[in-house]
N, C-alpha and C positions, 0 to 999 in steps of 0.2 A: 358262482355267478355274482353274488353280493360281495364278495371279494375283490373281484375284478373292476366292478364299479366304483369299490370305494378309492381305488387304488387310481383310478380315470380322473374320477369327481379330485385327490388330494393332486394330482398332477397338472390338471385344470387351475384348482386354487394357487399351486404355488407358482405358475406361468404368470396368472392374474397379479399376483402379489408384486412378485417383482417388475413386469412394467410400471403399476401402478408406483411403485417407492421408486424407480429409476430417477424419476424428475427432481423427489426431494434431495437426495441424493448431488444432483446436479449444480442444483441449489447452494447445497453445503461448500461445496469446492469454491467458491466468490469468494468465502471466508479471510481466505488466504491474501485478498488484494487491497491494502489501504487507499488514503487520500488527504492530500495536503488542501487544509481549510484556511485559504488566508482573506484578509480583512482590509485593504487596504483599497478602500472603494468608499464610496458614498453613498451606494445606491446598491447596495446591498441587502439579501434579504435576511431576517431575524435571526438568530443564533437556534430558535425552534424550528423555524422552518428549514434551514440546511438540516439540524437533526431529522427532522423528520423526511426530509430527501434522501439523507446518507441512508436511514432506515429502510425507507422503500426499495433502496439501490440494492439492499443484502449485503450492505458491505459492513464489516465492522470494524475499522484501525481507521485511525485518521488523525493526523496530528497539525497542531495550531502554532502558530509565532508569537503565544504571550500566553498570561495567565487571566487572561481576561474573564471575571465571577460572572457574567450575563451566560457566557458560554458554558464554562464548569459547569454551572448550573443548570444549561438545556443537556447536557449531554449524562445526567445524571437518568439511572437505571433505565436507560438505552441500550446498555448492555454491549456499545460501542469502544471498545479501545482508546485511547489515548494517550499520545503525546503532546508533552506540554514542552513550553520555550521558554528558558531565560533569555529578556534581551541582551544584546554584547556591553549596553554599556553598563550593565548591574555584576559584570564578575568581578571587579576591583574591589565591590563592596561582599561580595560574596565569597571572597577567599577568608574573610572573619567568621570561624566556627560560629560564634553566637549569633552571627547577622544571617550564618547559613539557616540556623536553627529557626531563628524570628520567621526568616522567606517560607522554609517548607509549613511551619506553625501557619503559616498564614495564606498561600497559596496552593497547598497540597492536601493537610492533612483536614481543613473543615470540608471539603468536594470526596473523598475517601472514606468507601468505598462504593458509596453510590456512582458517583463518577469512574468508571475505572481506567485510572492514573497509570498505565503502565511504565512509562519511558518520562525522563527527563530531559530535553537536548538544551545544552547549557552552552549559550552565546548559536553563532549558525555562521562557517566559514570562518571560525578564528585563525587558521594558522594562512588561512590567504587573507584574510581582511586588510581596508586602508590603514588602516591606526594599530601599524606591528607591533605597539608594546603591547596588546593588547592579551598578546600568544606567552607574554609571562605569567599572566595570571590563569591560565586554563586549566590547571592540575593544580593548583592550591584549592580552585574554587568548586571544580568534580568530585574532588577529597571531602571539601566542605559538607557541600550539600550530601555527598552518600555518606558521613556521619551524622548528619541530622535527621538523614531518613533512618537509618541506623540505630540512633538514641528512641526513635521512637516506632519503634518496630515495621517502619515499612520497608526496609531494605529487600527483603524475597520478593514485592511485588513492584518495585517502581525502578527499571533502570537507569546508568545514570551514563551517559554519551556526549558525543557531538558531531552535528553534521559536519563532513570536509568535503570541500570541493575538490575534482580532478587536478585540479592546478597544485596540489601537494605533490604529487606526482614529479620526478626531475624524469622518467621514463615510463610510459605504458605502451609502446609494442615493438617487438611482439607483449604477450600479459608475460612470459617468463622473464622476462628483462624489466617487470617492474618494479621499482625502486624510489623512495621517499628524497625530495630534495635535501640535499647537505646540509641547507640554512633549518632545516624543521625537523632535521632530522633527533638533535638531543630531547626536546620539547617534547617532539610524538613516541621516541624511548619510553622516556616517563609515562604518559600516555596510553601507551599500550599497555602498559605494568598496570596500570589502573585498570584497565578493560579484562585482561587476562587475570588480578586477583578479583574480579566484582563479577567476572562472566557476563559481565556486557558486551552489546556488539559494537561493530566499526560501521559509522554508518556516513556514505558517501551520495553526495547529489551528483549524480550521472548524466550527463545529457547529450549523446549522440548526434544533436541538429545542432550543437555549436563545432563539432570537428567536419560536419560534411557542408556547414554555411561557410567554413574556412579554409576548405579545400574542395571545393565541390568537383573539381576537375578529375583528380586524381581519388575520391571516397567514392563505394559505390552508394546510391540512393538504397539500391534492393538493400545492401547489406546493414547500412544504418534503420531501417524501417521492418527488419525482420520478414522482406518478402523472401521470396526463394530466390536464391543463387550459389553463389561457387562455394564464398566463404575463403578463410584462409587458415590456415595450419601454422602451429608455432614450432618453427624449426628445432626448436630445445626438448619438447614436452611430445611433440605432434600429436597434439590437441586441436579439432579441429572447431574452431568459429564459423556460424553461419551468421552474427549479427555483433553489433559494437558491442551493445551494453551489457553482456557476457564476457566480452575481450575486456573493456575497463574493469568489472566488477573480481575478476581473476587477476586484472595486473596487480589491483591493491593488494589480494591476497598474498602475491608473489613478493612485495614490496614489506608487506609485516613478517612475512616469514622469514627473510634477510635480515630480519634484526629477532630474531629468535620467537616471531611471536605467531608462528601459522596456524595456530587451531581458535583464534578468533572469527566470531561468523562475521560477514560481512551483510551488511544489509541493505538496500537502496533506499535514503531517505528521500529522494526527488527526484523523476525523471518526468519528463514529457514532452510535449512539441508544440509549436505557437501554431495556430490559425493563420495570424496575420501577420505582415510585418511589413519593412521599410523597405524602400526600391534595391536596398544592397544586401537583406535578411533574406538570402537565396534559403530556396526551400520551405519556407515558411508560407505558409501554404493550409487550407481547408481539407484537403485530399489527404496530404501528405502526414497531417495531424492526424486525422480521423484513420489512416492506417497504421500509423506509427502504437497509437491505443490499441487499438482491434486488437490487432497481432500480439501486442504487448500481454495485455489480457488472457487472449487463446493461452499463451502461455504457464501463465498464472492458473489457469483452470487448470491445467495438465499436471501442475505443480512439481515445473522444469526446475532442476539445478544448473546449474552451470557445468561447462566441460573439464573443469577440474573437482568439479564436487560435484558431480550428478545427481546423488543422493542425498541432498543439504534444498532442500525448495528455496530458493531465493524470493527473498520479503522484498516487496517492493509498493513503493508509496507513489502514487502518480501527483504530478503536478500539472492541473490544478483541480480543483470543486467549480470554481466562480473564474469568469473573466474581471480583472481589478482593477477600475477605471483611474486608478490614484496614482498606481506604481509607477515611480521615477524609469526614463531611461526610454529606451529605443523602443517602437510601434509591438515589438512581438512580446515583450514582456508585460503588457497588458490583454495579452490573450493567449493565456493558455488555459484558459478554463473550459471543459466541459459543458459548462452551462453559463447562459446570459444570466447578468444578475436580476429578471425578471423572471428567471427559471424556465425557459426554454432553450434547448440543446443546442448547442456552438456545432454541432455535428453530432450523428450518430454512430457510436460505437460498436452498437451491438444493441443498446438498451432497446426491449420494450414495453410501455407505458399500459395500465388499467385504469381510464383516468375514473373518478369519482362520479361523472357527470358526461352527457352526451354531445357533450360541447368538444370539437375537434382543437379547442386553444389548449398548447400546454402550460398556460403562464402561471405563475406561482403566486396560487392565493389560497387564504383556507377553503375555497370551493373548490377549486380546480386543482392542486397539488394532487398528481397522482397517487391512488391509497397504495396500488403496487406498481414494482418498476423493478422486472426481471429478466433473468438472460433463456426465457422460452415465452412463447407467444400463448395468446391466450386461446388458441385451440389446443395447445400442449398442457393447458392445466384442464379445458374442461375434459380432455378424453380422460387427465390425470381421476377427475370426480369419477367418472364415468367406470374409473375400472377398479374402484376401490369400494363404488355402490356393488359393481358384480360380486368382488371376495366378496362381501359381504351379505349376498344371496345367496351365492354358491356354499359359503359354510354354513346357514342358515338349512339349506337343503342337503348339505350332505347328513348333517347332523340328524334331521328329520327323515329320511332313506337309512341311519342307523338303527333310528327306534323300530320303524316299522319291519326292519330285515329282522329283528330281534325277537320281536312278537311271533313273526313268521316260523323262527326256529322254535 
């Protein structure tokens, strides 16, 4: 009989155990999703307080467009990832080993490894950018800097890349007909040879609402936003697409492999969707944003591959943290952020807020910045308390039902 029960009582505690650790569990899976932190605003909040948002968020990757020490410095044992930015117009001076060596001396190696430095992206869009000499310098200056992280032993923790845009592309569909344009193509050769001996990855800004704002007629909405629909099948591979930024993120694949270079990961340095935009920025949209995320996310949680790599989780960086009231250019490129720069939500994604205080404002100040800010609500953590108080009676009692069975015998 004291057998029986013990056997009840341990079947009890391990049901407890596992609901109870389900949630952290849950938890851990966010890991997987970054965030591009840009700056380019006025009225933006501190370099701690986004720390301290990304924190609440559970997110930990997130990469910046400089090396700006205010930042370096808040993001030091956050225990947050980082990518840092050379600007485009510092590679000319950075293809000089020694001026490589002075940059990382001075931008990398005093934030290291408090800061944790992962990734380098050196210049952002060089082989599309306005000032095409610019794409001579890009492989002298990637060479540079990964010898001077090299000379001073951080080469295994700090990659060294660069973001490209779609527009490299002279073909992406179907993704098996992708292919690097002719004019970029000796440059990205080289390139690649750099990525394939350093085992860095390819890291491309994706963005699905510029192909369906410029063909809205003929793109489906569901399929650029990851809702449910048909999808479409690539007649070569028949691999089947349910959403864009899986079909872009495989055309590259298909497009390095044509020059001998397929077992480069691919990873998404920027994607997202504007809020707002101009009378002719179709799509751009509050709704269309705030699903575009959601879905994107769900994703990221399930930590989906792509249809040619299933089993390869695709990294993916959302743009943006902050709406950036600075940024040159058309209505929607100032809102892509997730959050006002007063720190209340452009829309909700998913997130939900603990705030500090019983005040219903989210606005972002040291009183009111939410302490936690998770993807389960706060009845999903208190039953969390709730069933990890029980294991913790239950084994208190089993263990006491063993002494006294013992005595008994």
């Amino acid at each position: 009989m004291g057998t029986f029960f013990c056997r009840v009582a341990m079947i009890h505690i391990s049901l407890l155990f596992s609901l109870s650790m389900s949630d952290i569990g849950f938890l851990q899976r966010v890991t997987s999703f970054g965030i591009n932190y840009g700056q380019i605003g006025n009225n933006l909040p501190s370099p701690d307080q986004a720390v301290e948002l990304l924190s609440s968020l559970k997110l930990t990757k997130a990469r910046i467009y400089d090396t700006n020490p205010q930042i370096l410095t808040a993001f030091a044992n956050s225990n947050i990832e980082l990518i840092v930015t050379v600007e485009n117009g510092m590679l000319v001076q950075l293809t000089n080993p020694q001026q490589a060596l002075q940059w990382v001396r001075t931008h990398i190696r005093p934030y290291f490894p408090g800061t944790k430095i992962t990734g380098i992206a050196v210049g952002n869009e060089i082989f599309t950018d306005d000032d095409v000499t610019l794409i001579k310098y890009l492989v002298p200056a990637v060479i540079s800097i990964h010898g001077a992280l090299a000379q001073l032993g951080l080469d295994s923790y700090v990659k060294v890349s660069t973001p490209c845009s779609l527009a490299v592309l002279e073909e992406s569909y179907p993704p098996s007909a992708g292919s690097f344009k002719p004019e970029v193509a000796g440059i990205m050769y080289q390139f690649l040879q750099f990525l394939s001996s350093t085992k860095a990855p390819f890291w491309i800004n994706a963005y699905p609402y510029f192909a369906y704002k410029d063909d809205s007629n003929r793109i489906s909405l569901d399929y650029v936003l990851f809702n449910p629909n048909g999808g479409m099948i690539d007649p070569k591979t028949k691999l089947h697409y349910d959403n864009m930024l899986y079909a872009q993120v495989d055309a590259v694949t298909f497009a390095m492999a044509k020059m001998g270079f397929g077992s480069i990961e691919v990873r998404v340095s920027e994607t997202g969707w504007p809020s707002k935009g101009d009378p002719d920025e179709i799509g751009a949209t509050v709704q269309n944003a705030a699903v575009y995320n959601r879905n994107l996310l769900r994703r990221q949680l399930a930590n989906e591959g792509t249809p040619l790599r299933p089993r390869m989780r695709l990294e993916v960086y959302l743009f943006a943290l902050f709406n950036e009231d600075m940024k040159p250019g058309p209505t929607s490129e100032r809102n892509y952020g997730l959050y006002q720069p007063d720190g209340t939500m452009a829309y909700n994604v998913g997130l939900s807020a603990l705030s500090t205080t019983s005040s219903a404002s989210t606005t972002m100040s040291a009183s009111t910045l939410p302490a936690s800010i998770s993807f389960t609500s706060s009845a999903t953590k208190a039953a969390k308390v709730e069933y990890q108080s029980l294991v913790y009676w239950m084994f208190v009692y089993l263990l006491t039902s063993q002494v006294f069975m013992r005595r008994a015998l």
